[in-house]
N, C-alpha and C positions, 0 to 999 in steps of 0.2 A: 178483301185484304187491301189497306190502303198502302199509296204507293211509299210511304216510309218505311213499313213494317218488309212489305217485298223487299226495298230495296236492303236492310236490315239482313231479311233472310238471304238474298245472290252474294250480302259479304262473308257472314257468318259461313253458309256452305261453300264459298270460292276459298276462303281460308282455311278452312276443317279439311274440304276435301284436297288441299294441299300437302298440310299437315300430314292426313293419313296416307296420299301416294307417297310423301319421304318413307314414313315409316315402313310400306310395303316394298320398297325399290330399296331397304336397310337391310330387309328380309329378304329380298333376293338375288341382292349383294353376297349378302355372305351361306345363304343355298348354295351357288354356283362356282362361291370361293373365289368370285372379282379382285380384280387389283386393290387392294386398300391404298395402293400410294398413287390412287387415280383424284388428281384436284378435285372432283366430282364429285368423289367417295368420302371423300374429307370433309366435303360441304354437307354432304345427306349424315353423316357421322355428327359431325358438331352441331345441326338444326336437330337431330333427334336424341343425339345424349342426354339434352336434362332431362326428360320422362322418362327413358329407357332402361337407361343406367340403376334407377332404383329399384326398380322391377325386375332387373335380371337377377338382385340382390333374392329375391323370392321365387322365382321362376326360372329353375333352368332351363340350359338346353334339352335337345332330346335329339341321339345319333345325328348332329351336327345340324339337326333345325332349332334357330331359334324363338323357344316359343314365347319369350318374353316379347321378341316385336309384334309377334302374330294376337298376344292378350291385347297387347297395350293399341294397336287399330282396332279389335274389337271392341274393345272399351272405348277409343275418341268414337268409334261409328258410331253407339249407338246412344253414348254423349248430344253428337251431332244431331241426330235423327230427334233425341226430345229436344234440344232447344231453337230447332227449325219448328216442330209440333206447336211449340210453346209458341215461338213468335208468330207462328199460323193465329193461333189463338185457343189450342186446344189445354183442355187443363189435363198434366201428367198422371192424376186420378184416372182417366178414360182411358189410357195407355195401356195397354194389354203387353206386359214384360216379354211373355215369349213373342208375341209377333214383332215388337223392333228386335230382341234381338232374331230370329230368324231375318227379320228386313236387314240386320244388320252384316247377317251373313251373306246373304245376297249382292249385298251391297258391293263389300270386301273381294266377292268372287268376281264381280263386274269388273272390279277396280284393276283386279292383277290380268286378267284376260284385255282390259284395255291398254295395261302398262304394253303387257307382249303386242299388240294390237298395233300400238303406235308405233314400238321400237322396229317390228317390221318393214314397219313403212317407211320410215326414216333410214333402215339399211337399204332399203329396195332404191330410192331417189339415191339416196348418198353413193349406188354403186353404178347409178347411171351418171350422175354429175361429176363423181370426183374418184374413179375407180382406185384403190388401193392408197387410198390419202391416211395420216395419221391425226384423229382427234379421239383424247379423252372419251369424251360424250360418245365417239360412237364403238370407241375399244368394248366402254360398260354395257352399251347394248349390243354387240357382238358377243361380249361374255354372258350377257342375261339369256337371250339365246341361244346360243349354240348348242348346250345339254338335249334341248327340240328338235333343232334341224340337223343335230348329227342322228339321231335316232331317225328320224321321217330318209334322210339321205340312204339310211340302210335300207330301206324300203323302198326308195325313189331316187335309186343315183341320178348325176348329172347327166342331162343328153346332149349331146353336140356342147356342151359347154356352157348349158345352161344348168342352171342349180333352180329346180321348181318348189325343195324343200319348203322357201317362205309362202309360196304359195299356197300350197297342201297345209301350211301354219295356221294361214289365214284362215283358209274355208274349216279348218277343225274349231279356230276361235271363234268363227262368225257362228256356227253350230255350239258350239257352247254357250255361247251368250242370248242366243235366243232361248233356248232352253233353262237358261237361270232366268231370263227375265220373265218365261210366261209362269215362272214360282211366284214372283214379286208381283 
């Protein structure tokens, strides 16, 4: 691979898989029934409205999931996946349909286990640096959460005033992700 075509491929996949985290952080947004009137939410709303919005026009919801943002990340993933192929150098002739999209699925399940992943760890630091502080950013991942650590807490209350919930989050995500990747 010469260093054009690499370099080619780290923009194409930094900006696809950008693209696709909005659109999964849109999807669980509104799973969790987040603030829409979070500056955040307004930004992942208006980056993801012009694909979205046509798409829901054919795809509804379903008992409050919506499946139109979940098509439309399947569809850029496996988007993504040929034209990374492509700039590799492989002809989309050789592409075997089901296995990107299974890679695609893959993909997608990596992607939301790392959103929860990060946002973890981002509440773990945030509640040792700035306990009980108010930001946006971390209201949305307090909201993206909490549905997790209120169920893990009923199983793991607080001890002495520690809340191990994100913990036990973690070790179930890092256990999930190995187990999607050794699919991939």
């Amino acid at each position: 691979m010469s260093a054009l075509s690499s370099s080619l491929s780290f923009l194409i996949q930094t900006l696809g898989g950008l693209y696709i985290m909005a659109v999964l952080i849109r999807f669980l947004l509104q799973l969790v029934r987040a603030d829409f009137y979070n500056p955040i939410s307004q930004a992942i709303v208006k980056i993801t409205s012009p694909l979205l919005n046509p798409l829901r026009k054919i795809i509804p919801g379903y008992g409050g999931v919506d499946m139109a943002s979940l098509v439309l990340a399947l569809v850029l993933q496996i988007l993504l996946l040929y034209v990374l192929l492509m700039v590799a150098g492989a002809s989309p002739a050789q592409l075997p349909f089901p296995a990107i999209v299974v890679r695609s699925l893959v993909e997608l399940g990596l992607e939301l286990l790392n959103i929860y992943m990060f946002s973890l760890i981002i509440i773990a630091i945030a509640s040792w640096v700035a306990p009980n502080s108010y930001n946006p950013g971390l209201m949305l991942l307090y909201q993206i959460t909490e549905p997790l650590t209120s169920r893990i807490r009923k199983v793991i209350p607080p001890l002495g005033g520690l809340d191990f919930s994100l913990m036990a989050l973690v070790i179930i995500i890092v256990t999930l992700k190995n187990l999607l990747s050794s699919l991939a």
